[in-house]
N, C-alpha and C positions, 0 to 999 in steps of 0.2 A: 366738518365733513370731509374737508379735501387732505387733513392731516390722518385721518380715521382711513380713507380711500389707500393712502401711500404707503400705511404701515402694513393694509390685507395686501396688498401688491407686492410690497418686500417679501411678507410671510411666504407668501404663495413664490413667488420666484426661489426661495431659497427651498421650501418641501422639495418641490421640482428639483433641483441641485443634488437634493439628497436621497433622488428616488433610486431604490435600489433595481441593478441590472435585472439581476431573477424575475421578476414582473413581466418582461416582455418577453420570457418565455412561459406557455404552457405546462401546468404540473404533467408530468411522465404517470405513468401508473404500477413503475416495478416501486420497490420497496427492497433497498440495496443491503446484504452485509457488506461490513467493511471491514475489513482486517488489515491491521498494523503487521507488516513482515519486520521485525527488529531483532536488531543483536547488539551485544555491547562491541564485540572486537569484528576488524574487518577481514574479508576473507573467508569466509564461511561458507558463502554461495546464498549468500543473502537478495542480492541482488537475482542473479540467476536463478532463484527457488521464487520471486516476485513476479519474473516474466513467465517464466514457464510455467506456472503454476496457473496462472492469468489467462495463458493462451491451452490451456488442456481443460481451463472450466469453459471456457467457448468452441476449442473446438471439436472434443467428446460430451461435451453436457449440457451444450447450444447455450451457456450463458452471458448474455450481456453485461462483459467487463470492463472495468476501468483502470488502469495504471495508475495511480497520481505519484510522479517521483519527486518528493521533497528532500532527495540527499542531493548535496551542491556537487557533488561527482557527476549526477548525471548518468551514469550507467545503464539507466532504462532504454534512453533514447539511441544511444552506441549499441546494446544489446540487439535493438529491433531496425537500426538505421537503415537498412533496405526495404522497409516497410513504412517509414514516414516520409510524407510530406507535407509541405505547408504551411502555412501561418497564424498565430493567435498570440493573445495575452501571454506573457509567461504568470509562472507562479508567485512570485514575487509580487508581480502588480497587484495579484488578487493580494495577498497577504499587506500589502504596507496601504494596499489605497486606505484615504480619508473615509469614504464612505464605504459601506458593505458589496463587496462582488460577488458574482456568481461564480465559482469554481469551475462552470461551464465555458466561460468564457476561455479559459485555457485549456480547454479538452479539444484533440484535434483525433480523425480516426485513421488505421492503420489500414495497411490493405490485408490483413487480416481480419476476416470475417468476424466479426463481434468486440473486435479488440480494439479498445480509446487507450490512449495516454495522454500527461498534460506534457505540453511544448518543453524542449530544454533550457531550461537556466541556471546560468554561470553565477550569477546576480546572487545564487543561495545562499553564501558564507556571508558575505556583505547581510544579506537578510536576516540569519541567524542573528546576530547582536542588533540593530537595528527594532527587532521585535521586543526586548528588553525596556524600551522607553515609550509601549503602547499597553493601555490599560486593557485587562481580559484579555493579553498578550497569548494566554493558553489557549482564546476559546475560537481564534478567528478561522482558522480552518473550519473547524466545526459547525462555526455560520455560515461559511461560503457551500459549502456539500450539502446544506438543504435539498438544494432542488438534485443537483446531482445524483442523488439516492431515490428518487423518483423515476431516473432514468435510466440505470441499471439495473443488474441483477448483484453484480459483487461488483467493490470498489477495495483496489489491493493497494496500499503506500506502502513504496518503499520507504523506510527510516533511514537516516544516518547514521553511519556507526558508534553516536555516542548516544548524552542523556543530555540533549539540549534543547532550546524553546524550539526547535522545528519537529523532535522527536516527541516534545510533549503535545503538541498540536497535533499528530499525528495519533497518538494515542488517546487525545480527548476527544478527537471525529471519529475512533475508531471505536467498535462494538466486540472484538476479541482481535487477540495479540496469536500470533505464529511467530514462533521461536527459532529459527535455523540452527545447530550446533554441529560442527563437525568432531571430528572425533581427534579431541585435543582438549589439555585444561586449561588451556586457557578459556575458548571456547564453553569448555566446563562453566568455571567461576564465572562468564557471562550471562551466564541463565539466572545464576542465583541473581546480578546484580538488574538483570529487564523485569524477575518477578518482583524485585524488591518496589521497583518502581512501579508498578501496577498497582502492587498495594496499594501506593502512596497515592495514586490517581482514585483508587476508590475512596480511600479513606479520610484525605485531607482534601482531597476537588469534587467529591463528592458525584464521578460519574462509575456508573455500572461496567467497567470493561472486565471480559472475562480472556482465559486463557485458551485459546482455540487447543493449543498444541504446541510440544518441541518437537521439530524432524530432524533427524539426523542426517546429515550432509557430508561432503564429499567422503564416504565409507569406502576406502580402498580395502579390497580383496586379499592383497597380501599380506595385510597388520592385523589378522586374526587377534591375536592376542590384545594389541593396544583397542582394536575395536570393541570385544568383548568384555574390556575391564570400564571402559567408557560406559559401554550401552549398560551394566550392570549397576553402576556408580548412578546413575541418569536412573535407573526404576526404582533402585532403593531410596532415591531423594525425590524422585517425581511423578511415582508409580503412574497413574493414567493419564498423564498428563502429557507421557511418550508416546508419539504416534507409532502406530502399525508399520506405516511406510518411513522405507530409507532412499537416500538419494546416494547409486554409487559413483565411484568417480570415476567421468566418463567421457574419455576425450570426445566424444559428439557432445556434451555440451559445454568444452572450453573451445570446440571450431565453430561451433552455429556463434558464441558470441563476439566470434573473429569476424564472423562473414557477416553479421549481423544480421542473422533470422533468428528465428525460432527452433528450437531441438526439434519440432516436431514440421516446420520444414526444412530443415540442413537433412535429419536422419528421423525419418519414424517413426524408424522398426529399430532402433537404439536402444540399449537397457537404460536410458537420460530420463528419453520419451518416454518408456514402460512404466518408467518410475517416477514420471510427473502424472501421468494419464490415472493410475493409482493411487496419488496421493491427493488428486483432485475430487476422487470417490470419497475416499476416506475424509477432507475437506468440508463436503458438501452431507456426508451424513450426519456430523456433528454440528454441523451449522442448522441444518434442518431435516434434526432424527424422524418426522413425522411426514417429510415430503418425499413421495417415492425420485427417487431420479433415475431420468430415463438416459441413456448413452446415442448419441446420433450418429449412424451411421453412417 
């Protein structure tokens, strides 16, 4: 009896150990997209088409957003730095702990209205190989963002610029990909090589992620011609799969991520702004053709 007594005590002591954070939060009642922002090369406005895209679905379409930055750069948190503060988990810790975390734990909010990010960490390159020697090394974001998607409306990851265990965990929590390309081949040939890899998540990992859209990015005004041969190149190989909306280049959105805000508080009334606030539309109709969206004044 007293051997039988020590082993339910053991049991019982270790479940405890292994109880997962999420528990002692309440389920939320949204039910989140999530969209992977990725590109194979850097420079594109990858980053800056994640925040500001993030902060025009909250602050024209009152949705409750989420950042999660899993590139080791960090550029989320630099982008918005006059709007964070405070402490939590980073992301790492959710990704390497023993037990399962809650991605909430690393969600802190901005003082922009609607708009969360997770904490910055340095820790992500280290992380990135590190994930390599952990079993369903693809899926562990995907578990932690459970509740998470409870509690928003959209959850935006940024990617790292390449096709590594962080960018595939980003794509296996995530429910459609957005493609940034500017208007260059290189940029080009990285589209073919993000859908190549979508497939391979459908196909061989066996989850549902579909294509949200490619937007084209930094579009300067006076390369008509290399614009043109780009954007034509991009319908003839991706026909709908090009979005409506372009991003031009615009110095309000290389000073808002000097000063660290937002394009839509550094400059408004900016064609940056104009051109996030619209691609936020066109964003949100394809996510959900069937939900009217209202614009908050």
């Amino acid at each position: 009896m007293i051997q039988t007594r020590s082993v339910r005590q053991f049991l019982s002591a270790g479940l405890n150990r292994i109880g997962r954070s999420d528990q002692l939060r309440p389920t939320g009642s949204r039910t989140a997209q999530v969209i992977a922002v990725a590109a194979q090369k850097g420079g594109v406005g990858k980053t800056t088409t994640a925040v500001n895209l993030a902060c025009a679905l909250a602050k024209v379409h009152g949705q409750k957003t989420l950042i999660v930055d899993i590139d080791p750069q960090g550029h989320v948190t630099s982008s918005l730095r006059d709007s964070v503060s405070g402490q939590c988990a980073s992301l790492s810790e959710i990704l390497l702990a023993e037990r399962p975390r809650d991605l909430l734990d690393a969600v802190m909010p901005t003082k922009i209205q609607n708009v969360h990010i997770t904490a910055p960490d340095k820790r992500l390159s280290e992380t990135e190989g590190l994930l390599s020697t952990r079993v369903g090394r693809e899926y562990v974001l995907q578990g932690a963002m459970t509740n998470a998607r409870s509690q928003f409306d959209v959850i935006i990851i940024d990617c790292p610029p390449n096709l590594g265990n962080l960018t595939l965990n980003a794509l296996l929590a995530a429910d459609q990909v957005l493609i940034p390309c500017d208007m260059s081949i290189l940029a080009f040939e990285g589209v073919a090589d993000i859908l190549g890899t979508v497939e391979t998540v459908n196909l061989r990992l066996r989850h549902p992620l579909d294509i949200l859209g490619i937007v084209r990015t930094r579009v300067d005004g006076r390369t008509r011609t290399v614009n043109e041969t780009i954007g034509e190149t991009l319908s003839a190989n991706y026909g709908e799969l090009v979005l409506d909306t372009f991003i031009p280049l615009n110095s309000a959105l290389a000073r808002a991520q000097t000063a660290g805000l937002s394009v839509f508080q550094y400059d408004g009334r900016s064609p940056g702004a104009s051109a996030y606030a619209t691609l936020a539309a066109e964003v949100l109709s394809r996510l959900r053709p069937n939900l009217e969206v209202n614009a908050v004044h």
